[in-house]
MARDO-240366 format. One record per residue (C-alpha): residue number from 0; residue in three letters; x, y, z. Coordinates in steps of 0.001 Angstrom, whole numbers, plus 524288, in hexadecimal, padded with zeros to 5 digits. Layout:
% MARDO-240366
+------+-------+-------+-------+-------+
: rofi : margu :    px :    py :    pz :
+------+-------+-------+-------+-------+
:  NUM :   ALA :     X :     Y :     Z :
...
+------+-------+-------+-------+-------+
//
This chain:
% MARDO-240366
+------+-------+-------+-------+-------+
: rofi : margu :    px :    py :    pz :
+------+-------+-------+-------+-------+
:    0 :   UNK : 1A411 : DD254 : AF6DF :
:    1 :   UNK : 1AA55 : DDD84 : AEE60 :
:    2 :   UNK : 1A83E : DE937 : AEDAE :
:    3 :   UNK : 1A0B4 : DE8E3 : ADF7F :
:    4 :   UNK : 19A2D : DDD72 : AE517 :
:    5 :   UNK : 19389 : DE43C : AF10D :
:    6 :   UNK : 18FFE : DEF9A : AE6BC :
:    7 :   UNK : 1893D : DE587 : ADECD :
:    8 :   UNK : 18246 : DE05D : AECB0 :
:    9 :   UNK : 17D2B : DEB8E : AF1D6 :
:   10 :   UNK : 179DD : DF2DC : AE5FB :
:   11 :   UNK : 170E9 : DE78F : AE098 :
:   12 :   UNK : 16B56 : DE74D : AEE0B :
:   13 :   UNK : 166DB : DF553 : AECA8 :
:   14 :   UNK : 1616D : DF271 : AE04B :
:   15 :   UNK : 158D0 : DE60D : AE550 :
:   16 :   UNK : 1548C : DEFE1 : AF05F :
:   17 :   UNK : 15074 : DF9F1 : AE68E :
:   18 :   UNK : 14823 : DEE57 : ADFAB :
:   19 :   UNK : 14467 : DE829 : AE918 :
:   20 :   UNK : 1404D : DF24B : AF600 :
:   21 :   UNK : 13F03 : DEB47 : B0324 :
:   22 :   UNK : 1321D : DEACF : B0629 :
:   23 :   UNK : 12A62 : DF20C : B102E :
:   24 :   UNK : 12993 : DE5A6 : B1902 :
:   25 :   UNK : 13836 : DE41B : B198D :
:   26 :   UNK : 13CE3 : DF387 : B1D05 :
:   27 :   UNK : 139A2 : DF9DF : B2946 :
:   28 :   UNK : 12DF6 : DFF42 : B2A89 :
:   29 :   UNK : 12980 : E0BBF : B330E :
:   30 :   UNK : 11FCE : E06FF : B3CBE :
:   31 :   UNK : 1135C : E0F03 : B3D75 :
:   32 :   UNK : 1095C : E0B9B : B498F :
:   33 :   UNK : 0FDB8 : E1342 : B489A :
:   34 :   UNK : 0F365 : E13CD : B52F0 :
:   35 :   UNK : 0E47F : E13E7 : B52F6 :
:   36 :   UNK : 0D9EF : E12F3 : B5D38 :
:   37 :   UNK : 0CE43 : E10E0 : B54A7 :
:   38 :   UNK : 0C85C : E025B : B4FEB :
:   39 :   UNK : 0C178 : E048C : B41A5 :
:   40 :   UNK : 0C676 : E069F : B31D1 :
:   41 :   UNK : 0CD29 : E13ED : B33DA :
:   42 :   UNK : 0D9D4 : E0C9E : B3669 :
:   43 :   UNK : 0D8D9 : E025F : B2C60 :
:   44 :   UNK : 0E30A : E0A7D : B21DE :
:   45 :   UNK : 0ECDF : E0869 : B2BFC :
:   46 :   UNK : 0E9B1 : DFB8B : B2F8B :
:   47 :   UNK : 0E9A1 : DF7B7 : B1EDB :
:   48 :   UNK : 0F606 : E0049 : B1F06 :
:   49 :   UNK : 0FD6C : DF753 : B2885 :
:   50 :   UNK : 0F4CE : DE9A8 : B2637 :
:   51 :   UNK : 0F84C : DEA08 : B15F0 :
:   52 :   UNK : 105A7 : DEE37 : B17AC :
:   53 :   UNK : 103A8 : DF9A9 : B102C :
:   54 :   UNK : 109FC : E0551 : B1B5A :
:   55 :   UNK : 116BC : DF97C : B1AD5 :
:   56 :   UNK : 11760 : DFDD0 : B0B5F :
:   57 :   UNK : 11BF6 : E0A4C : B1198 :
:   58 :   UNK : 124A7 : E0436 : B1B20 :
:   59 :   UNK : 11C5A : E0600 : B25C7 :
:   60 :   UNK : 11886 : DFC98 : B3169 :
:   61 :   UNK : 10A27 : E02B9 : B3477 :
:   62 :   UNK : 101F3 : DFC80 : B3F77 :
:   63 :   UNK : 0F5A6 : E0180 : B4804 :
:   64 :   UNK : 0F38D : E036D : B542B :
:   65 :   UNK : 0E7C4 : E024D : B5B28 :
:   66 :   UNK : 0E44B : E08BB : B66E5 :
:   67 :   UNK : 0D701 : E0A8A : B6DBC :
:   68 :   UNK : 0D4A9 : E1B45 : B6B44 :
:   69 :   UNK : 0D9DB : E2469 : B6318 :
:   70 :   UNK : 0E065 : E2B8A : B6F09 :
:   71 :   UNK : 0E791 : E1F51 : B7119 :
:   72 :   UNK : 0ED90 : E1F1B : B63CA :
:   73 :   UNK : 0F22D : E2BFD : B6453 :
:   74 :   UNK : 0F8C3 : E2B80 : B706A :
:   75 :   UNK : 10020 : E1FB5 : B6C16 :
:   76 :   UNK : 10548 : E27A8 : B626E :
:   77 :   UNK : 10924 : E3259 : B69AD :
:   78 :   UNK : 10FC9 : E2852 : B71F1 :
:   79 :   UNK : 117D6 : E2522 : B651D :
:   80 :   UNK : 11269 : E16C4 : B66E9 :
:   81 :   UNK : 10B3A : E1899 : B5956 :
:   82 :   UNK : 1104D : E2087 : B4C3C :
:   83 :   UNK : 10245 : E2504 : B490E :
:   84 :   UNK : 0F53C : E26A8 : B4C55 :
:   85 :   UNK : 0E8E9 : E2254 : B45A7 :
:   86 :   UNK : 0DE6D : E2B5D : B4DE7 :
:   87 :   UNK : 0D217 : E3305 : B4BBC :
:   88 :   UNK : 0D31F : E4012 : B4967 :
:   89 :   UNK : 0CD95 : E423A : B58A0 :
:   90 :   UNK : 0D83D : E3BDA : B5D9C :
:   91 :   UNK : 0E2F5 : E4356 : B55ED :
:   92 :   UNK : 0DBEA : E51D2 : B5971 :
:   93 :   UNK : 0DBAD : E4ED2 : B6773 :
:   94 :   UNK : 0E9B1 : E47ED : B667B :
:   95 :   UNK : 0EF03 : E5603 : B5FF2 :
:   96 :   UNK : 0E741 : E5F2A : B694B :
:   97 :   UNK : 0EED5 : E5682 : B740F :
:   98 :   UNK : 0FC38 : E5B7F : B6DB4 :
:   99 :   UNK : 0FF10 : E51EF : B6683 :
:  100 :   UNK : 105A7 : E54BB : B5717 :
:  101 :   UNK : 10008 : E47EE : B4DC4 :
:  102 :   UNK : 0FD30 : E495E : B403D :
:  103 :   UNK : 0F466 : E4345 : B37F3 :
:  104 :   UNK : 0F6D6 : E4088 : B2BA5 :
:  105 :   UNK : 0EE70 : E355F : B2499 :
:  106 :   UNK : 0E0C4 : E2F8A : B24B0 :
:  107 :   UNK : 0D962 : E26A9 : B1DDA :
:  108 :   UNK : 0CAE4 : E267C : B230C :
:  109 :   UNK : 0C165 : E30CD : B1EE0 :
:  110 :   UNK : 0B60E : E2B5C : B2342 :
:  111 :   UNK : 0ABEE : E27DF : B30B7 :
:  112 :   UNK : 0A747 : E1A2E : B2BFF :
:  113 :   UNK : 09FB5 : E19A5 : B3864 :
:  114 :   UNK : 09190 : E18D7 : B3B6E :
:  115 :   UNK : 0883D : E21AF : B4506 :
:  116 :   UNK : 08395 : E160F : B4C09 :
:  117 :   UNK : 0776D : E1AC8 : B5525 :
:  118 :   UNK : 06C3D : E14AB : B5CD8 :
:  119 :   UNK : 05FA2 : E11AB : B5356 :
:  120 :   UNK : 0570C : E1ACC : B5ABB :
:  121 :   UNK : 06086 : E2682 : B568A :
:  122 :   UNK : 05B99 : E2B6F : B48F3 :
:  123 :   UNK : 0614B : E388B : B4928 :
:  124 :   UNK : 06C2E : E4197 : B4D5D :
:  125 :   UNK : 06251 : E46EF : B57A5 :
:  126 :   UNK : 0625B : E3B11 : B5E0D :
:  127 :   UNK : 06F22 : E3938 : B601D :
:  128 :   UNK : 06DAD : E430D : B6C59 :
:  129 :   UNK : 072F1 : E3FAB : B778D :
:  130 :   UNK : 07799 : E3125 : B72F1 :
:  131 :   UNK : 083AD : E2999 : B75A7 :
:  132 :   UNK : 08E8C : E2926 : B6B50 :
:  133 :   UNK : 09932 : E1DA0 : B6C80 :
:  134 :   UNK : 0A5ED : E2130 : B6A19 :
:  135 :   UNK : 0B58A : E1AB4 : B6B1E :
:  136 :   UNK : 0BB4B : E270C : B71E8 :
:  137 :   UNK : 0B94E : E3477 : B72C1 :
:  138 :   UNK : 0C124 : E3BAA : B683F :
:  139 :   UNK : 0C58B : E2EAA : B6098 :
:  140 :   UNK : 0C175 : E295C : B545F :
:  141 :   UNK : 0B44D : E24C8 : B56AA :
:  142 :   UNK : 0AFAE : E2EC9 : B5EF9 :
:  143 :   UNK : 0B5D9 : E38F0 : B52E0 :
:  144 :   UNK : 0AF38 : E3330 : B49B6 :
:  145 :   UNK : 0A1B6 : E342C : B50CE :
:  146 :   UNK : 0A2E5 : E4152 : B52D0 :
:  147 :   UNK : 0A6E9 : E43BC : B449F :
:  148 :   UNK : 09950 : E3B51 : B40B6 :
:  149 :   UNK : 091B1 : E446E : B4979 :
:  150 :   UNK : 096B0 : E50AB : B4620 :
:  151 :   UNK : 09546 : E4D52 : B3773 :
:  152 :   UNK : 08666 : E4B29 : B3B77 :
:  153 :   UNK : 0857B : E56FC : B41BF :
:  154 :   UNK : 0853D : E526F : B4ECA :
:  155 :   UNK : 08B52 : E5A02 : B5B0B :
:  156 :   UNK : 08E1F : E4E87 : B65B7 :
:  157 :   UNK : 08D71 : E590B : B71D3 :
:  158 :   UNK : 07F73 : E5F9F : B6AE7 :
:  159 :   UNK : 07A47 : E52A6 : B68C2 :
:  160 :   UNK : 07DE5 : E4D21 : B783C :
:  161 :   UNK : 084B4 : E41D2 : B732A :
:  162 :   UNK : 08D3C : E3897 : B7D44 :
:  163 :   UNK : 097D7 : E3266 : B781E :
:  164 :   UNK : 09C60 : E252D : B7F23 :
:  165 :   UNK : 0AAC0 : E1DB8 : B7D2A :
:  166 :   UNK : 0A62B : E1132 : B7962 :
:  167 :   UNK : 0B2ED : E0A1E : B74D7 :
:  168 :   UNK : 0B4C0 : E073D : B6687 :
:  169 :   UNK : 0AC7F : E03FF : B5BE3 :
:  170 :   UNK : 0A80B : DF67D : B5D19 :
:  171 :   UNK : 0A615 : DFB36 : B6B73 :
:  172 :   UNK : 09D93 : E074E : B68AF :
:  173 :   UNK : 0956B : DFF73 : B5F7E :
:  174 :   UNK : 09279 : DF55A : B6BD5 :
:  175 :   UNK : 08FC1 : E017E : B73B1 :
:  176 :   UNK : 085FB : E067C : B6853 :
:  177 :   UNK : 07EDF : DF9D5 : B65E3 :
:  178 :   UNK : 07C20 : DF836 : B75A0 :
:  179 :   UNK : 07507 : E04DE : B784C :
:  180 :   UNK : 08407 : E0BAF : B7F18 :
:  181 :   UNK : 082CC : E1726 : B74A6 :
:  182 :   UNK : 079CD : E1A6D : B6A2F :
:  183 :   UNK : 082D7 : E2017 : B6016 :
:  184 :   UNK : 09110 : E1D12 : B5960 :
:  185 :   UNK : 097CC : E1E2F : B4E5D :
:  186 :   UNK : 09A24 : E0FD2 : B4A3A :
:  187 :   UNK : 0A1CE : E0A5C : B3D9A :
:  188 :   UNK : 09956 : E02EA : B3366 :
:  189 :   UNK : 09E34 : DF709 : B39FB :
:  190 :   UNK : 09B29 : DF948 : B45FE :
:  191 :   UNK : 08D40 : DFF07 : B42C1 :
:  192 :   UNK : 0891F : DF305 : B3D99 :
:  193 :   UNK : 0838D : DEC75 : B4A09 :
:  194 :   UNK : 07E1D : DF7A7 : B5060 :
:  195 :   UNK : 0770C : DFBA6 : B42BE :
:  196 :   UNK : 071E3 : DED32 : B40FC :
:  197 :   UNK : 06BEF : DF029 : B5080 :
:  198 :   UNK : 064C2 : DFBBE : B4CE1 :
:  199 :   UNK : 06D30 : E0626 : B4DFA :
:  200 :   UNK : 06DD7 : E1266 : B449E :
:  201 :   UNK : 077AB : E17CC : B3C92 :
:  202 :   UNK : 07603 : E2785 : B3C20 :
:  203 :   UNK : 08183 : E2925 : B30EB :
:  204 :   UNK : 08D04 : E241E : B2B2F :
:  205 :   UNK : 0986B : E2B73 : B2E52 :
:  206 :   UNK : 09EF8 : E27D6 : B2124 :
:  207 :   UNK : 095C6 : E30C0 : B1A1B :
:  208 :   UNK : 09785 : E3BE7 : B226E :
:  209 :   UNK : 09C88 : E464D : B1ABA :
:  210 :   UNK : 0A6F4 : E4DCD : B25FD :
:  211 :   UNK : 0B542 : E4D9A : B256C :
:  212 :   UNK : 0BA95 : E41BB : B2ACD :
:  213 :   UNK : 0C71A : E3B20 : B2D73 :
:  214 :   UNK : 0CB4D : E2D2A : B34B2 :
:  215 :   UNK : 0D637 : E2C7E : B3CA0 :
:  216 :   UNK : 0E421 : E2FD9 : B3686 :
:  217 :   UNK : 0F0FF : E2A7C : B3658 :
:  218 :   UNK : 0F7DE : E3555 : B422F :
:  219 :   UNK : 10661 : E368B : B4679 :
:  220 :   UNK : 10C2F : E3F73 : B512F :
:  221 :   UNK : 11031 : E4CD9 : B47C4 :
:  222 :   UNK : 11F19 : E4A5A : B4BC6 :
:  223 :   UNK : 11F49 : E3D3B : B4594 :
:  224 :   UNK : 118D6 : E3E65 : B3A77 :
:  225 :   UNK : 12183 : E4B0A : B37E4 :
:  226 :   UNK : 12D3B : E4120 : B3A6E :
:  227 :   UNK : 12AE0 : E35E9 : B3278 :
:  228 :   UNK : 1215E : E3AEF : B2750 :
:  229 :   UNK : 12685 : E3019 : B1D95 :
:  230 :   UNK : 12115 : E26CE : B2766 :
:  231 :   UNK : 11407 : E2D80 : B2805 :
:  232 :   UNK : 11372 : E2F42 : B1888 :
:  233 :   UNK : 11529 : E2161 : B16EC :
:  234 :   UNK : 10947 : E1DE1 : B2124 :
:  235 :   UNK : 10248 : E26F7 : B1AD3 :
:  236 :   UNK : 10302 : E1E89 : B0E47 :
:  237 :   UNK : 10139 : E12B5 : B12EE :
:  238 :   UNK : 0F3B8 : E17F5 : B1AD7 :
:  239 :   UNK : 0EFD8 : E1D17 : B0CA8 :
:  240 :   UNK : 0F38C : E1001 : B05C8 :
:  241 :   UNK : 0EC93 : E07C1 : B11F9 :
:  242 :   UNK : 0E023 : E11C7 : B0DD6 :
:  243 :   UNK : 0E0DD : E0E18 : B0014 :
:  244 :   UNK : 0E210 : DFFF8 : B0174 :
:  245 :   UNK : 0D4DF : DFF54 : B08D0 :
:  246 :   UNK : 0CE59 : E0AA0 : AFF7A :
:  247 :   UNK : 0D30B : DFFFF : AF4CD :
:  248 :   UNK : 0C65E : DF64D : AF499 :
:  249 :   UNK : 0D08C : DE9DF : AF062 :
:  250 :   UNK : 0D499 : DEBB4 : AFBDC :
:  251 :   UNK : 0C91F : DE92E : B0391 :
:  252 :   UNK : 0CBA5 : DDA3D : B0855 :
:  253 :   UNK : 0D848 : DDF6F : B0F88 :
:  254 :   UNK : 0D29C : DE9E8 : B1604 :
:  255 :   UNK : 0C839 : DE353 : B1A1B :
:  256 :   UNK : 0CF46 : DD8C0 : B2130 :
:  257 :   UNK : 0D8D2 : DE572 : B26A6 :
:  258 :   UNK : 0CBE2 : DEA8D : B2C4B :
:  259 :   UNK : 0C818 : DDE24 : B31FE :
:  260 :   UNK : 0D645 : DDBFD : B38C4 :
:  261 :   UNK : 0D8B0 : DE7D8 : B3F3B :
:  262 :   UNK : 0C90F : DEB0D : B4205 :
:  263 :   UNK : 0C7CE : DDBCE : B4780 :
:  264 :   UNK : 0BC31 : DD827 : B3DDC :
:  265 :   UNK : 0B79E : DCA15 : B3D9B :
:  266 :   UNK : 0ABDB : DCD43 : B327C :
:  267 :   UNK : 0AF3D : DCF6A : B2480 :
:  268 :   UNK : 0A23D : DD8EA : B233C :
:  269 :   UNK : 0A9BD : DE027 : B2E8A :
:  270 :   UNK : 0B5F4 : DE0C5 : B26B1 :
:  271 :   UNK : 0AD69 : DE4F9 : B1BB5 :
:  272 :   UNK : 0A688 : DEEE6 : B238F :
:  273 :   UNK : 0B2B9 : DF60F : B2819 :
:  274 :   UNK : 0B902 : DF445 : B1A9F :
:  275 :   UNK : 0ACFA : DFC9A : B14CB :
:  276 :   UNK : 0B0FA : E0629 : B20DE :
:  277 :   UNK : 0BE5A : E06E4 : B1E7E :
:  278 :   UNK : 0BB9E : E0A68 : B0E9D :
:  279 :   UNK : 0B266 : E14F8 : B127E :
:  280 :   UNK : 0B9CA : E1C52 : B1AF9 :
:  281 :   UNK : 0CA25 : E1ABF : B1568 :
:  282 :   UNK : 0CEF2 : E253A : B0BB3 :
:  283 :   UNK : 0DD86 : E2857 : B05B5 :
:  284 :   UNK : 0D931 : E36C7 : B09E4 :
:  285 :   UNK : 0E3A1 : E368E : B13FD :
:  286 :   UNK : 0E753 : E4307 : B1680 :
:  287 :   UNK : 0E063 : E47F7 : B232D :
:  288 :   UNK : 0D5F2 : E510F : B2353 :
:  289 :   UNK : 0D484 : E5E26 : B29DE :
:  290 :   UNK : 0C55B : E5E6B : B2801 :
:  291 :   UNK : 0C3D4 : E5101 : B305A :
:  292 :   UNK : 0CD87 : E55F5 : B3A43 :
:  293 :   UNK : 0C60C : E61FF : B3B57 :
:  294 :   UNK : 0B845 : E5BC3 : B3E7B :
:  295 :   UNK : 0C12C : E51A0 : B48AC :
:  296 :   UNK : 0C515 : E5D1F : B50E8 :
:  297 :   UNK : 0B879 : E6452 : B5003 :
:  298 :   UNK : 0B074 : E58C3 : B5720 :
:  299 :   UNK : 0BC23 : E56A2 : B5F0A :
:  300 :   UNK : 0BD09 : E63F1 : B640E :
:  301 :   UNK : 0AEE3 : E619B : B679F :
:  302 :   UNK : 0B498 : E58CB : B733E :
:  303 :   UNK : 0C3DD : E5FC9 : B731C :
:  304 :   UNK : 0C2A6 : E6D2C : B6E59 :
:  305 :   UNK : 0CFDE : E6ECC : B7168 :
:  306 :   UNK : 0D134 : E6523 : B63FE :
:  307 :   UNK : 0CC54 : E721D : B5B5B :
:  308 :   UNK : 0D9EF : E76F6 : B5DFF :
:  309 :   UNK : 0E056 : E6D3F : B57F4 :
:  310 :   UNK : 0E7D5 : E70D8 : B498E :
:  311 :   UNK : 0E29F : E65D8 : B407F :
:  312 :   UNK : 0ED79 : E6995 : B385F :
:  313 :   UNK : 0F83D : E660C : B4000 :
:  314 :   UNK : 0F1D8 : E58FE : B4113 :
:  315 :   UNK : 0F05B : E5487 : B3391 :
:  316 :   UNK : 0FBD5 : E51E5 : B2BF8 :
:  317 :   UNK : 0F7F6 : E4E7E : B1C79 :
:  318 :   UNK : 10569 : E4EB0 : B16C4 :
:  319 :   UNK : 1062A : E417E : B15B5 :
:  320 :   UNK : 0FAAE : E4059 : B0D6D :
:  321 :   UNK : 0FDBE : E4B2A : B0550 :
:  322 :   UNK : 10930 : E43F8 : B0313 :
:  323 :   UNK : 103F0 : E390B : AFC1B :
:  324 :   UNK : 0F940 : E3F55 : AF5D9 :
:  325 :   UNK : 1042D : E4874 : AEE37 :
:  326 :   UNK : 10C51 : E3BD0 : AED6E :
:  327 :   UNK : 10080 : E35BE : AE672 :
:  328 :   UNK : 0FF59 : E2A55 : AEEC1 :
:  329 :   UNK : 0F2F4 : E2C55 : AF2C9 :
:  330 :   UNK : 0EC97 : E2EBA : AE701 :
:  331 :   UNK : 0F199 : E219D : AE25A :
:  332 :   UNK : 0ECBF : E1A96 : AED61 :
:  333 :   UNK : 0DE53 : E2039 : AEB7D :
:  334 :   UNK : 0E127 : E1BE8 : ADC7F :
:  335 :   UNK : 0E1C6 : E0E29 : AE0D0 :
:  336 :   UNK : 0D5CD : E0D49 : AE9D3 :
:  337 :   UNK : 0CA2D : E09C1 : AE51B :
+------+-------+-------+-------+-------+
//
């Protein structure tokens, strides 16, 4: 082949590259394993993000995790095993006040769509004296967002005598409710459902509670996300495009059956139920919050107080969200929801 001819060849190749760009599927994409020890909606953007292919539109490979605690999840990723974190703000104080440097820099729950499940014969927040509250862990997610349910009520656990007991996880904590093992928990709608239908009471709905609140967040050790912040940017849009896909209601069919995959649902009114869940609680308000953070470390100082020293600030990390709110991109995503 001559030398005009190989010009020709690779110049028209360019061209056909320009036109047509290789897509996602075919370049190399930057795997992104994120891990998460709790069983419920919160993790649903990053299970639409990787199940509709929409973090691959920005050539990433994303895939969850699942461990059984929050601790868990964080220590695989300070074992490296894991890129991120998807914890509750609990777990990411006490992780810090250890020594370790993570930053948090996205989050797309807002909301407590949880029940205050208690015995029939309790009628006020008097009576809760001296009962038994189920609970996951001690300082994880469900046990956080008990406490946050109690102090928005007013209520001071140590004042009021009550005994918390690790149960397991939710479907296991409702059991223990429903057989006389505790008398109060903070249940999702879902699981309410049976022990509500027995007789039991619902004393509020955390989703109308009025405090501060933020669901767990996508975390990275502070080194790596310093290192690779293209990498993070682009998660960071495909978490806000996951949100906006389920925010979109034409969108509900495929979320539902996402919900029903990864949550193992065999009913479509459970599907339906945790699809209703899901919609209450997501939000394209990313960026993380200093006001939730701050009402996290109060009640967990309650059992830590060592956590009070802890700078929030070096925690939270919002560049990334600023980023596409200047860029615009997330005021066109919130344009297309509806």
């Amino acid at each position: 082949m001559t030398l005009n001819r190989l010009f020709v060849f690779f110049t028209g190749a360019f061209i056909v590259a320009g036109i047509f760009p290789v897509p996602a599927s075919a370049q190399t994409l930057d795997t992104f394993r994120v891990s998460y020890g709790g069983y419920n909606e919160t993790a649903t953007p990053m299970w639409v993000g990787s199940d509709k292919g929409i973090f691959r539109k920005y050539g990433i490979d994303a895939s969850m995790v699942q461990v059984r605690s929050g601790a868990l999840s964080v220590a695989a990723l300070l074992a490296k095993e894991v890129d991120a974190v998807w914890p509750a703000q609990s777990t990411i104080l006490s992780t810090v006040f250890g020594g370790a440097k993570l930053g948090c820099i996205a989050s797309p729950i807002n909301k407590i769509p949880r029940l205050l499940v208690v015995r029939k014969d309790i009628t006020s927040i008097e009576d809760l004296r001296g009962k038994v509250v189920g609970v996951q862990s001690i300082g994880g997610g469900f046990w956080l967002q008990t406490m946050i349910i109690f102090d928005s009520l007013g209520i001071d656990p140590d004042k009021h005598g009550l005994k918390f007991r690790v149960i397991g996880d939710g479907p296991v904590i409702a059991q223990a409710l429903t057989t006389g093992n505790i008398d109060v928990a903070a249940m999702t709608y879902s699981l309410s459902e049976a022990a509500l239908k027995a007789g039991f009471r619902s004393m509020v709905d955390a989703a109308d509670l009025k405090a501060p609140y933020q669901g767990p967040s996508v975390c990275a050790l502070k080194e790596i996300l310093s290192s690779r912040p293209d990498l993070f940017l682009r998660v960071t849009k495909g978490l806000a495009e996951a949100t906006a896909f389920i925010l979109d209601s034409g969108n509900k069919a495929e979320v539902v059956r996402t919900l029903m995959k990864h949550l193992r649902l065999n009913k479509p009114e459970e599907g339906e139920a945790s699809y209703k869940v899901l919609r209450l609680m997501a939000t394209l308000d990313l960026a993380p919050n200093p006001a939730a953070f701050k009402i996290v470390q109060r009640i967990v100082a309650k059992v830590n107080p060592k956590i009070a020293q802890v700078d929030i600030d070096q925690i939270i990390d919002a560049s990334f969200v600023r980023s596409l709110e200047s860029s615009g991109f997330l005021a066109e995503l919130r344009g297309k929801t509806r």
